[in-house]
C-alpha positions in Angstrom: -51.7 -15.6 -23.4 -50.9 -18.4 -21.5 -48.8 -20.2 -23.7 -46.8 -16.8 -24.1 -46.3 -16.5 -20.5 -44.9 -20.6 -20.4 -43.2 -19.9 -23.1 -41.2 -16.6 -21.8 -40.9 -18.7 -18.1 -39.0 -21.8 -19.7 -36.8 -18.9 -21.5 -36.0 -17.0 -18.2 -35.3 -20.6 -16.1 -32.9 -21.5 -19.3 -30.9 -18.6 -19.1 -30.7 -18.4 -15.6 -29.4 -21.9 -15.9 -26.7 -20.9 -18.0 -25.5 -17.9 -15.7 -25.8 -20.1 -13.1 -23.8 -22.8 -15.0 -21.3 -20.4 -16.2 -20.3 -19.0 -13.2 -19.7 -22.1 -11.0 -17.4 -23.5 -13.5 -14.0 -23.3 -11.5 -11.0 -21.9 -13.8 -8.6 -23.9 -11.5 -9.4 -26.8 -13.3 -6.4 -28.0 -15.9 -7.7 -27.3 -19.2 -5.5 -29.9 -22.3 -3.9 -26.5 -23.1 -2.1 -26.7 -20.1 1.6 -27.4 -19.9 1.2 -29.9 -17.3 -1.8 -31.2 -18.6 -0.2 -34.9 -20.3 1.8 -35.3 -17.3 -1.0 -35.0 -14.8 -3.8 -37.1 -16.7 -0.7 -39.7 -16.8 -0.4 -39.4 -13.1 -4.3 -39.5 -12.6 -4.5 -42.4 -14.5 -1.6 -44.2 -12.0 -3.6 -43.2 -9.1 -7.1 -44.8 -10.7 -5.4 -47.7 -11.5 -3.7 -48.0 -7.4 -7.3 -47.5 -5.9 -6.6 -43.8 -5.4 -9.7 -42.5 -7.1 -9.1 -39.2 -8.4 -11.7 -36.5 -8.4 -10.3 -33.4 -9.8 -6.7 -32.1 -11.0 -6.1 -28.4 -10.9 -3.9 -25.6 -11.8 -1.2 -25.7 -9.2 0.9 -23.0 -7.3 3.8 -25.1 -7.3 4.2 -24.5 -10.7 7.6 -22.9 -11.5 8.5 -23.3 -7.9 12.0 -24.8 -8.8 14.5 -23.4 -11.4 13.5 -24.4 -14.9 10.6 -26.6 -13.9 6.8 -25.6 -15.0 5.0 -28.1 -15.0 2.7 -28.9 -11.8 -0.8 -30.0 -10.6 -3.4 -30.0 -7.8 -5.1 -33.1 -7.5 -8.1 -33.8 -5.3 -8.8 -37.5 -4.7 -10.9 -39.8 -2.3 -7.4 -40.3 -0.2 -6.5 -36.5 0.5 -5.1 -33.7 -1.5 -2.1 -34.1 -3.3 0.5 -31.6 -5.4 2.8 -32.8 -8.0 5.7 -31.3 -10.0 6.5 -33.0 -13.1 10.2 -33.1 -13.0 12.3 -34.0 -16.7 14.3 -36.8 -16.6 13.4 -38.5 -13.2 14.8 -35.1 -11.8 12.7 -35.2 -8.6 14.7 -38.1 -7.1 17.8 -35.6 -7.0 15.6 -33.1 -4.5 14.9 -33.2 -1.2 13.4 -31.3 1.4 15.1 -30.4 4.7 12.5 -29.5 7.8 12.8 -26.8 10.5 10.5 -25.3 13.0 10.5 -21.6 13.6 7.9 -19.9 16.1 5.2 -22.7 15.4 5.7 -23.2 11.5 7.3 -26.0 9.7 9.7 -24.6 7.0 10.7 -26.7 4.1 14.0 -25.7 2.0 15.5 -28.0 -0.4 18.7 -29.6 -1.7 19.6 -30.6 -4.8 19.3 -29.7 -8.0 17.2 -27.8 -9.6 17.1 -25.4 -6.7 13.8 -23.3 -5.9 13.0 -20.4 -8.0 14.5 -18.0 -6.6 17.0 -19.8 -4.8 16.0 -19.7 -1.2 12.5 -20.2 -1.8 11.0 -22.0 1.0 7.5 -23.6 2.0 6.2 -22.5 5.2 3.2 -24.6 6.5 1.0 -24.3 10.1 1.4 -28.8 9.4 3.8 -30.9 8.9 3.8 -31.5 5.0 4.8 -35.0 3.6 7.5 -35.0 0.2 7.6 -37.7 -1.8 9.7 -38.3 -4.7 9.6 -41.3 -7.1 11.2 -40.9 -11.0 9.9 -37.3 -12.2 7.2 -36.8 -9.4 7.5 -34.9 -6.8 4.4 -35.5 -4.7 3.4 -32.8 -1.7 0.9 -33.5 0.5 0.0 -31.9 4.2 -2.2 -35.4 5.2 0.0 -38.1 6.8 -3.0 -40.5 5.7 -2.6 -39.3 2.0 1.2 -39.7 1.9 0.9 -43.2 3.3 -1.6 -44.4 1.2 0.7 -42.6 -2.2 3.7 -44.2 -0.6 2.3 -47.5 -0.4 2.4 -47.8 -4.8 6.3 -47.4 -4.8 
């Protein structure tokens, strides 16, 4: 009787294990079948190799933010947060961001081309956010720590 009641224990812990398991695994996370997935493993990689240790890379909601441009990700690293959009041909070099305050917020629009999807789109943050463009990334961060430190590789 005993061993049926071990046995039926270590069963019960198991599964609760793997609900447990299951349901802390964050769908943020880029997946390889991800559009943006090449292009931000290539970019983790660049920050590994820079001393910018890279914890994490997530879906993004910067994705499609400019016309004809899908491919984007959340990184979290030991320097700060950082967003990138994967631009084609070194297309992020050809944007940039133009600042305004309104009522306490910071408002970012954006020249260049491709423009924001739908043209117009802006970014309105409670912070100062930090734009940084070099080839085809266009790196977003709101940590003035985390943009120097990305700033410092270029």
């Amino acid at each position: 009787m005993r061993i049926l009641v071990a046995g039926w224990l270590v069963v019960l812990t198991c599964l609760t294990l793997a609900a447990q398991t299951r349901q802390s695994e964050d769908s943020s996370l880029l997946r390889p079948s991800d559009i943006a997935y090449a292009e931000a493993t290539e970019f983790a990689q660049f920050l590994n190799q820079h001393d910018i240790t890279v914890k994490s890379i997530h879906r993004s909601k910067l994705e499609s933010f400019f016309r004809g441009v899908k491919k984007a990700a959340f990184f979290k690293t030991d320097k700060g947060i950082l967003e990138v959009i994967f631009f084609p041909d070194n297309g992020a070099e050809r944007v940039s961001p133009t600042e305004r305050r309104e009522n306490g917020l910071f408002i970012y629009s954006f020249r260049g081309q491709p423009q924001p999807n739908p043209p117009g789109d802006t970014i309105n943050a409670g912070r100062p956010m930090y734009f940084i463009t070099h080839r085809s990334w266009f790196i977003v961060t709101s940590d003035e720590r985390t943009s120097t430190a990305v700033k410092s590789l270029f």
